[in-house]
SEDOTI-357109 format. One record per residue (C-alpha): chain; residue number from 1; x, y, z. Coordinates in steps of 0.02 Angstrom, whole numbers, plus 50000, padded with zeros to 5 digits. Example, Ala and Ser with C-alpha at 12.3 -4.5 7.8 and 13.67 -1.06 7.14 Angstrom:
2
rec c A k 1 x 50615 y 49775 z 50390
rec c A k 2 x 50684 y 49947 z 50357
REM end
This chain:
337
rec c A k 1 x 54347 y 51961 z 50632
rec c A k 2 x 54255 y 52143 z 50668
rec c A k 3 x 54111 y 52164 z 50790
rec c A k 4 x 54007 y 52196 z 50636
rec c A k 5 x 54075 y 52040 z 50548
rec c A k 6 x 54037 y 51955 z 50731
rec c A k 7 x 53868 y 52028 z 50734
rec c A k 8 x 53803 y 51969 z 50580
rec c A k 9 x 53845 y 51787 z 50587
rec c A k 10 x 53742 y 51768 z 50749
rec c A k 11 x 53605 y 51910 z 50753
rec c A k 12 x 53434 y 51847 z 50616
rec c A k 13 x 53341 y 52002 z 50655
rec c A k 14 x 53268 y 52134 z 50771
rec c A k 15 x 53110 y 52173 z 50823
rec c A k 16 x 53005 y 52308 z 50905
rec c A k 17 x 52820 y 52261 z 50975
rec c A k 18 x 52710 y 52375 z 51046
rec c A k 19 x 52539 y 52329 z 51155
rec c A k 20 x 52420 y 52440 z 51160
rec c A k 21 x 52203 y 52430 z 51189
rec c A k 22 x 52053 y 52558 z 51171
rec c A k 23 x 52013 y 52639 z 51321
rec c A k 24 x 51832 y 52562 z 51406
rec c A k 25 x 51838 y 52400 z 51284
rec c A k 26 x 51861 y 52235 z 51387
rec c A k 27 x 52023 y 52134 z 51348
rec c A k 28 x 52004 y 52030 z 51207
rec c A k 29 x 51951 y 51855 z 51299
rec c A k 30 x 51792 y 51962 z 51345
rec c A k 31 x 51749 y 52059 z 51212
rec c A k 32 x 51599 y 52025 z 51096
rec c A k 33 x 51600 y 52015 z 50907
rec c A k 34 x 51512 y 52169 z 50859
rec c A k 35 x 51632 y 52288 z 50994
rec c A k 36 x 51780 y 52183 z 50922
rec c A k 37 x 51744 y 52204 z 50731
rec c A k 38 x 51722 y 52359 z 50761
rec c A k 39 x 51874 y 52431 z 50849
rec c A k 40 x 51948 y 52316 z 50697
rec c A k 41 x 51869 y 52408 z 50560
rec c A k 42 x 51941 y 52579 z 50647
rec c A k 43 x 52108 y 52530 z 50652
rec c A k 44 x 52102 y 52452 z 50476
rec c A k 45 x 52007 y 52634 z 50421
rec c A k 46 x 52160 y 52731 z 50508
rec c A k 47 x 52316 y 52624 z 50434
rec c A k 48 x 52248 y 52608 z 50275
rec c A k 49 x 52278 y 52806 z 50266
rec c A k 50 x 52455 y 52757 z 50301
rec c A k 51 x 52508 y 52643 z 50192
rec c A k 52 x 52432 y 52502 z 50110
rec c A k 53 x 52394 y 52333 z 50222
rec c A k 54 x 52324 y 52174 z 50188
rec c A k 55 x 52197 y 52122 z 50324
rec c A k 56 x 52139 y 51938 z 50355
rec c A k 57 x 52039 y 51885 z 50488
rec c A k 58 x 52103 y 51705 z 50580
rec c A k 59 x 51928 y 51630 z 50545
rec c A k 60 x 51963 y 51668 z 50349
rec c A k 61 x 52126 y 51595 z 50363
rec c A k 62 x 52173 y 51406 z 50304
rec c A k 63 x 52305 y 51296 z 50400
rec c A k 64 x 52422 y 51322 z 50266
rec c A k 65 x 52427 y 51519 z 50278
rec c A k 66 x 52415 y 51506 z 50462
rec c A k 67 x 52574 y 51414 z 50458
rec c A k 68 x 52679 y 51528 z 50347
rec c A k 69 x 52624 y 51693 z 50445
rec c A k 70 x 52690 y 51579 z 50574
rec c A k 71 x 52836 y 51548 z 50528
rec c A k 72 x 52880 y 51719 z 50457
rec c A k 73 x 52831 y 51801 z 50630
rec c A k 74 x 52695 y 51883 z 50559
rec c A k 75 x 52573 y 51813 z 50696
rec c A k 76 x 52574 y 51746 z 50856
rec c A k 77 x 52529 y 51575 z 50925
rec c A k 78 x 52391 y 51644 z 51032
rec c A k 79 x 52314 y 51761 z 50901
rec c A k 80 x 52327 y 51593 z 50774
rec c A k 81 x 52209 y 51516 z 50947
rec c A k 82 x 52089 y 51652 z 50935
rec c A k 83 x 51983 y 51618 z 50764
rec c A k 84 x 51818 y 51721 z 50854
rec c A k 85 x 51892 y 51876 z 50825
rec c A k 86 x 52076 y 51866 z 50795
rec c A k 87 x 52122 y 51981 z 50630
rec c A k 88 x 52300 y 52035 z 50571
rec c A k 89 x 52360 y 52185 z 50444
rec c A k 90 x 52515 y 52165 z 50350
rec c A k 91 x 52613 y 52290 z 50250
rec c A k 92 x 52672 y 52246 z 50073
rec c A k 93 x 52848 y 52210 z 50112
rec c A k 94 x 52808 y 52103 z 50274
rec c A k 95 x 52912 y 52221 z 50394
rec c A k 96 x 52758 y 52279 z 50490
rec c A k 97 x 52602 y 52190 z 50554
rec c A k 98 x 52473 y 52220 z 50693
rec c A k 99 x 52386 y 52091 z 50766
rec c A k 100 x 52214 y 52135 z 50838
rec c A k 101 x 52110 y 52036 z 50973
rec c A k 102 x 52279 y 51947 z 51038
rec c A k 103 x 52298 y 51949 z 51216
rec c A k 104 x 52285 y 52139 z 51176
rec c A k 105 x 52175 y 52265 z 51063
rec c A k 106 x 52321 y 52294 z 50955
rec c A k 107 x 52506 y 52228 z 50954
rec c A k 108 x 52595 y 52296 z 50818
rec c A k 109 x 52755 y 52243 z 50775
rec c A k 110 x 52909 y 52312 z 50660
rec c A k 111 x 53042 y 52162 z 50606
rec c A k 112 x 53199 y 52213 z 50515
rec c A k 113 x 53336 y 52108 z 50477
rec c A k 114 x 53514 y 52092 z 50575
rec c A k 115 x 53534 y 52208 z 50725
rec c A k 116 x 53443 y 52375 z 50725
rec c A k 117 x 53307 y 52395 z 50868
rec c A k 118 x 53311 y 52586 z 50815
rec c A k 119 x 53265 y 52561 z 50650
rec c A k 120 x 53135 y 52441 z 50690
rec c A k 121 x 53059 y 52563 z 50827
rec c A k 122 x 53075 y 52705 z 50691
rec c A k 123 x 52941 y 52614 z 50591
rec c A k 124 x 52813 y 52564 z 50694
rec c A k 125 x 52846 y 52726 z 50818
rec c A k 126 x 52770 y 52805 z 50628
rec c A k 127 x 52603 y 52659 z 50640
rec c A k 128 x 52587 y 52690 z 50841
rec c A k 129 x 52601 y 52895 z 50822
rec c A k 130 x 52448 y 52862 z 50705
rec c A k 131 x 52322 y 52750 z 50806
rec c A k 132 x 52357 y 52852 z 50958
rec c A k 133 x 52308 y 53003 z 50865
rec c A k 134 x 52145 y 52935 z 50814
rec c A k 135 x 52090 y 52824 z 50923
rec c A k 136 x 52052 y 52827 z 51123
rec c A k 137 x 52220 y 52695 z 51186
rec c A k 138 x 52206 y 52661 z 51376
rec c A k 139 x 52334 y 52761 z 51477
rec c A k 140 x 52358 y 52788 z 51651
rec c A k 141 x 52493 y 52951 z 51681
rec c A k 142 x 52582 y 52850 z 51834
rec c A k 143 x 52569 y 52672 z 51750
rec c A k 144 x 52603 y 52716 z 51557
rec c A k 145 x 52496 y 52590 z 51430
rec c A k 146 x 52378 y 52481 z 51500
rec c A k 147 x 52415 y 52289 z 51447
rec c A k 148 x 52329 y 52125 z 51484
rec c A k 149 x 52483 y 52068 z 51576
rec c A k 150 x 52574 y 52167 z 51702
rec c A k 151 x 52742 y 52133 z 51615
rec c A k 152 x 52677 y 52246 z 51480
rec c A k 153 x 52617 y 52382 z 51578
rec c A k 154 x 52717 y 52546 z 51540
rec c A k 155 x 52777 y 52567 z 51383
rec c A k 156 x 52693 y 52401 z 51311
rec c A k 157 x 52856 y 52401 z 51220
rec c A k 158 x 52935 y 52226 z 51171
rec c A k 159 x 53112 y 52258 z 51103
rec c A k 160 x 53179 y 52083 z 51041
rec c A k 161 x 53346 y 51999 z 50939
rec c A k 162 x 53321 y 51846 z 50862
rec c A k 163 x 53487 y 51767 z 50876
rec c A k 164 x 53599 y 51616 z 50819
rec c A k 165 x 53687 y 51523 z 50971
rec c A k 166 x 53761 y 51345 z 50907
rec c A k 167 x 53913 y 51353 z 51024
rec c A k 168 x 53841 y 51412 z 51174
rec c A k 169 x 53688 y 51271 z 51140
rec c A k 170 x 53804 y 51132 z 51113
rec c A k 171 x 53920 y 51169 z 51249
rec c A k 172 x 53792 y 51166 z 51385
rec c A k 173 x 53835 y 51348 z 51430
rec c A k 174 x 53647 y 51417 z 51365
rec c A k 175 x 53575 y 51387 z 51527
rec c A k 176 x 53697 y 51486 z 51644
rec c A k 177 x 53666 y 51623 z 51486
rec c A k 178 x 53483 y 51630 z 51533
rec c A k 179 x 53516 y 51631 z 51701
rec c A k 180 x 53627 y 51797 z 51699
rec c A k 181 x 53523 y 51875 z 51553
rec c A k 182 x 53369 y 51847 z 51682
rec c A k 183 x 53460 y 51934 z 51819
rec c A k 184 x 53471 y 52089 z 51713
rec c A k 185 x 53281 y 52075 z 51678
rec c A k 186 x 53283 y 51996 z 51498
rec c A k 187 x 53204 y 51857 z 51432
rec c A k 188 x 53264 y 51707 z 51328
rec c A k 189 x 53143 y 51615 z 51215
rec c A k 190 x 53115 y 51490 z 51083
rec c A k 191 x 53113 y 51541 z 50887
rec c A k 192 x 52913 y 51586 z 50901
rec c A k 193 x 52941 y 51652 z 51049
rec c A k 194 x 52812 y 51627 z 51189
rec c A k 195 x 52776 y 51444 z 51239
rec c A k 196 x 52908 y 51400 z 51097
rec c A k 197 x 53027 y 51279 z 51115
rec c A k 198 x 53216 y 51335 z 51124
rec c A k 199 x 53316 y 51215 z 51030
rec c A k 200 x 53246 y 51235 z 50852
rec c A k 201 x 53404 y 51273 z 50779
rec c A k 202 x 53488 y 51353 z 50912
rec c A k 203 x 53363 y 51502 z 50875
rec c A k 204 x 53339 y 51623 z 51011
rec c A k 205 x 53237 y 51768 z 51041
rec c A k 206 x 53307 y 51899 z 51176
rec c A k 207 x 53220 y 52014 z 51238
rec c A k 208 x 53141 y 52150 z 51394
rec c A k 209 x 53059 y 52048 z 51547
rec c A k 210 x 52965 y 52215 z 51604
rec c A k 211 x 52929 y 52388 z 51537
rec c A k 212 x 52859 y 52484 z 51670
rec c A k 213 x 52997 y 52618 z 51739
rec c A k 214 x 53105 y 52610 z 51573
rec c A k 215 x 53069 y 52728 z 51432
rec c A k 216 x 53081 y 52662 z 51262
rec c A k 217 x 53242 y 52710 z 51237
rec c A k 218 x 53319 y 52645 z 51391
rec c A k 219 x 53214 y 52482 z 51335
rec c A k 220 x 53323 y 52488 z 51167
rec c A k 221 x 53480 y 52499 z 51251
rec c A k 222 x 53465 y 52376 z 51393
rec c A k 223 x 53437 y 52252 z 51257
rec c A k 224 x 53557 y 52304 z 51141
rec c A k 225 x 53686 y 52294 z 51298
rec c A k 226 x 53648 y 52102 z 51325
rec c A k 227 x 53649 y 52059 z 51129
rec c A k 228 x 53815 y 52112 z 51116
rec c A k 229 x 53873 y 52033 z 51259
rec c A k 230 x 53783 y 51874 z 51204
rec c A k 231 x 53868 y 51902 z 51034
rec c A k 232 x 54035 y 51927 z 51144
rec c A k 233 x 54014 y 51762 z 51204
rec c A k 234 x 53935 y 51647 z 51087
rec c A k 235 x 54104 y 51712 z 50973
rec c A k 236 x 54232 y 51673 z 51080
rec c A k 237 x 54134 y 51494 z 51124
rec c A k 238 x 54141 y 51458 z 50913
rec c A k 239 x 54317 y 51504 z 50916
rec c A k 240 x 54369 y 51382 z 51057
rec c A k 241 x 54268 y 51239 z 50990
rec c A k 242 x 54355 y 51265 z 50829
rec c A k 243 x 54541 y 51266 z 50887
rec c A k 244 x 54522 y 51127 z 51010
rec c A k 245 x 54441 y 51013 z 50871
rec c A k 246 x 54476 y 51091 z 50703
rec c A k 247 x 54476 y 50939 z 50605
rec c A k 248 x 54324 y 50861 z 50678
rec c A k 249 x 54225 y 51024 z 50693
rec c A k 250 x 54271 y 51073 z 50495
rec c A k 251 x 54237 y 50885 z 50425
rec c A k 252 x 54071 y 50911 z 50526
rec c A k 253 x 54021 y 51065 z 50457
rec c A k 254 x 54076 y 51005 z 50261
rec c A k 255 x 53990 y 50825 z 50291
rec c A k 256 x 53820 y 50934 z 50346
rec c A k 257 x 53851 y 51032 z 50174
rec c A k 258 x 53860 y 50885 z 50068
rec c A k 259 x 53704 y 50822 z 50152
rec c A k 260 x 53592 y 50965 z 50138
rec c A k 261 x 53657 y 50990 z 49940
rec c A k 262 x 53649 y 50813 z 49904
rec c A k 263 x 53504 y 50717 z 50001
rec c A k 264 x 53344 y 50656 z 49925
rec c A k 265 x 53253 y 50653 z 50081
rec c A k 266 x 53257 y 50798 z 50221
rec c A k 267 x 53166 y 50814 z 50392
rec c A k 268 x 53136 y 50975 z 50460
rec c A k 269 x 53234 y 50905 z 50605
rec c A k 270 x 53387 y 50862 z 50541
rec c A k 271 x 53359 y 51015 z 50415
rec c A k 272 x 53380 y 51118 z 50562
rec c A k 273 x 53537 y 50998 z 50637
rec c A k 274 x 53640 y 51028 z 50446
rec c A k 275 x 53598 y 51197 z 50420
rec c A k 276 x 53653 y 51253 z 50584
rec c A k 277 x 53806 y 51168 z 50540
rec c A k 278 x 53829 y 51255 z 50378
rec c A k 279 x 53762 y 51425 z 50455
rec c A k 280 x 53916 y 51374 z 50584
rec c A k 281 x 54057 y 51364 z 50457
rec c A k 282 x 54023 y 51523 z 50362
rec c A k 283 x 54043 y 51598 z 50529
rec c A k 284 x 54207 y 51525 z 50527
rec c A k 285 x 54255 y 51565 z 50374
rec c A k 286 x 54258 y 51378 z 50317
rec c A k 287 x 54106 y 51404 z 50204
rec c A k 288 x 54082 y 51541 z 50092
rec c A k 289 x 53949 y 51648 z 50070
rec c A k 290 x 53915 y 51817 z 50029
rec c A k 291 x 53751 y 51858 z 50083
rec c A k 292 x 53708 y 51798 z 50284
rec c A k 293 x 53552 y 51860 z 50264
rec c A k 294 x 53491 y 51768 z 50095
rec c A k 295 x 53547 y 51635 z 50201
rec c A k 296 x 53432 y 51664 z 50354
rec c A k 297 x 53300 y 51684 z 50234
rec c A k 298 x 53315 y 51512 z 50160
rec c A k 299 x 53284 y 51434 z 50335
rec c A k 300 x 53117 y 51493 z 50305
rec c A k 301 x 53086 y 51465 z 50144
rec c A k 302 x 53094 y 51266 z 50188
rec c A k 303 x 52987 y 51288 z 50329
rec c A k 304 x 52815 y 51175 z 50308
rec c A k 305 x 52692 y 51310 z 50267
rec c A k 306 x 52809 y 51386 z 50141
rec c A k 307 x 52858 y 51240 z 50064
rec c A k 308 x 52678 y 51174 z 50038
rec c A k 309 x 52629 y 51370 z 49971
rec c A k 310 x 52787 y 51336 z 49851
rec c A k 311 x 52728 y 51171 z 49790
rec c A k 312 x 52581 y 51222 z 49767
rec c A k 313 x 52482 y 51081 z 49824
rec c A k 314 x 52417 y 50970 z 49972
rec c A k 315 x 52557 y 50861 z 50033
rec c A k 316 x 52601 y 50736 z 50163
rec c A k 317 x 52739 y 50721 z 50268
rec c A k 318 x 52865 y 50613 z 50193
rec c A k 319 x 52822 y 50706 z 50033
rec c A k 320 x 52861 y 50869 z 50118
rec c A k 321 x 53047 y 50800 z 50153
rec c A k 322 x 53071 y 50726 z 49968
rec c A k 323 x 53016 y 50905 z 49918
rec c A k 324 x 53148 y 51008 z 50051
rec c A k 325 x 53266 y 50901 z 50012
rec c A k 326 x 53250 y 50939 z 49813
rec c A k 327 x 53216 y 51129 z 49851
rec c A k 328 x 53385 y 51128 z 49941
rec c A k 329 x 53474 y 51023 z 49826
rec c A k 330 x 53421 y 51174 z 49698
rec c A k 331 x 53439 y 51312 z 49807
rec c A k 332 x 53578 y 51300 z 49958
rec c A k 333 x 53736 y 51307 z 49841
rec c A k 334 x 53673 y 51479 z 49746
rec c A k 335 x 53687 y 51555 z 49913
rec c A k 336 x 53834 y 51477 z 49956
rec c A k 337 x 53913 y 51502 z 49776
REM end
């Protein structure tokens, strides 16, 4: 198998996220509603002029739609905490969004799929270039940005790879993997990263501990370093699994496929168990599938929010599972096909 081939059956996506605030404003947790809205209304005014973005404020916002920008990454946890004055602006095509009045001003954010931290910085360097040019961001010539939290302090830039790890997860060796990846100043997180938990389908996000000596570019390639090692060894963990216990490992994988195309009834839980499983063996080459990322998509597709936007009404839990399970039933094997 390639690197490329490697690559792509264990990196979901890249992202770039920069922190930035007005200069003389008070962080967000102080701010008032009139200073807030308006520093909103500026940087909606100066976007708009950019492309077109659809603003919503978090007060505006039901528990359904707070859920799917959720899940798509679109928002954070804490700016989904902050309905006083929390606002986000999304682009058409969902690869950019800012979040305003989050633990900073602004946090905008680029998220492209599979493994490109360039391109991702290439399109939100164009948003950043923008607001900097129009409005007054708080910058210190020794420091670099100012942030809310010190970690952030520099270039405010968080450079992040959303990334697969079954065999590494089930093996045990995930937390020696966070251990070395936090000697060389990364971080490891859960699949909505901060305060998330990591075990949601052996999602993780990697990503910069610190920004503050680094340019951008040096951010960009320390992280691209430890991805590919990551990558590296998440590869050769699949490959060892799979020749000490072929049999087991492939009737595993193929039992998890006839669940998630058969069952009438699906938990997000064990959703998550199957799919990995499936996700696993097309890695392997013992499902077939020509599209990874149509794939990584479909995770979220069945995710709560989106399956309650899809179904178009109010539903409860149980009814949630009858309706993944049907969705999947529907769905899974056109991918796989």
């Amino acid at each position: 198998m390639s690197q490329n081939d490697i690559i792509k059956n264990i990196v979901v996506s890249s992202r770039i996220r920069l922190a930035r605030n007005v200069s003389g404003l008070p962080f967000p947790h102080k701010l008032d509603a009139e200073l807030a809205f308006g520093f909103v209304k500026k940087i909606h005014d100066v976007l708009q002029a950019t492309e077109k973005f659809d603003m919503r404020f978090i007060s505006q916002m039901d528990e359904v739609e707070k859920r799917i920008y959720l899940e798509k990454h679109l928002v954070s946890l804490d700016l989904l905490q902050n309905d006083r004055l929390g606002a986000v602006m999304v682009n058409k095509d969902e690869s950019l969004s800012i979040m305003l009045n989050e633990e900073d001003h602004i946090r905008e954010q680029s998220i492209v799929k599979g493994f490109d931290l360039p391109k991702a910085y290439k399109k939100i360097r164009r948003i950043d270039d923008k607001i900097i040019s129009q409005v007054d961001i708080a910058y210190d010539d020794n420091l670099g940005f100012l942030t809310s939290c010190p970690t952030n302090v520099g270039t405010g830039m968080r450079a992040s790879v959303m990334m697969f790890l079954p065999a590494l997860s089930k093996t045990g060796r995930i937390s020696a993997l966070i251990d070395a990846l936090v000697k060389r100043k990364m971080t490891v997180r859960g699949i909505y990263g901060e305060g998330s938990s990591s075990s949601s389908g052996f999602m993780y996000q990697i990503s910069n501990r610190t920004s503050l000596g680094y340019s951008e570019e040096e951010i960009i390639e320390n992280v691209n370093n430890s991805v590919l090692a990551v990558c590296q060894l998440e590869s050769k963990e699949r490959e060892t699994i799979f020749n000490t216990h072929k049999t087991a490992y492939t009737d595993r994988i193929m039992r998890s496929k006839g669940i998630l195309t058969n069952a009438y009834i699906l938990s997000t839980k064990e959703f998550f168990e199957r799919f990995a499983d499936v996700k696993t063996g097309v890695a392997l080459g013992i499902i077939q599938c020509a599209d990874v990322e149509k794939l990584d998509d479909f995770l979220v597709d069945v995710l709560p929010g989106n399956l309650l936007k899809k179904a178009g009404k109010q539903m409860n839990e149980r009814e949630r599972d009858i309706f993944r399970a049907e969705y999947t039933r529907e769905n899974l094997n056109k991918i796989l096909d």
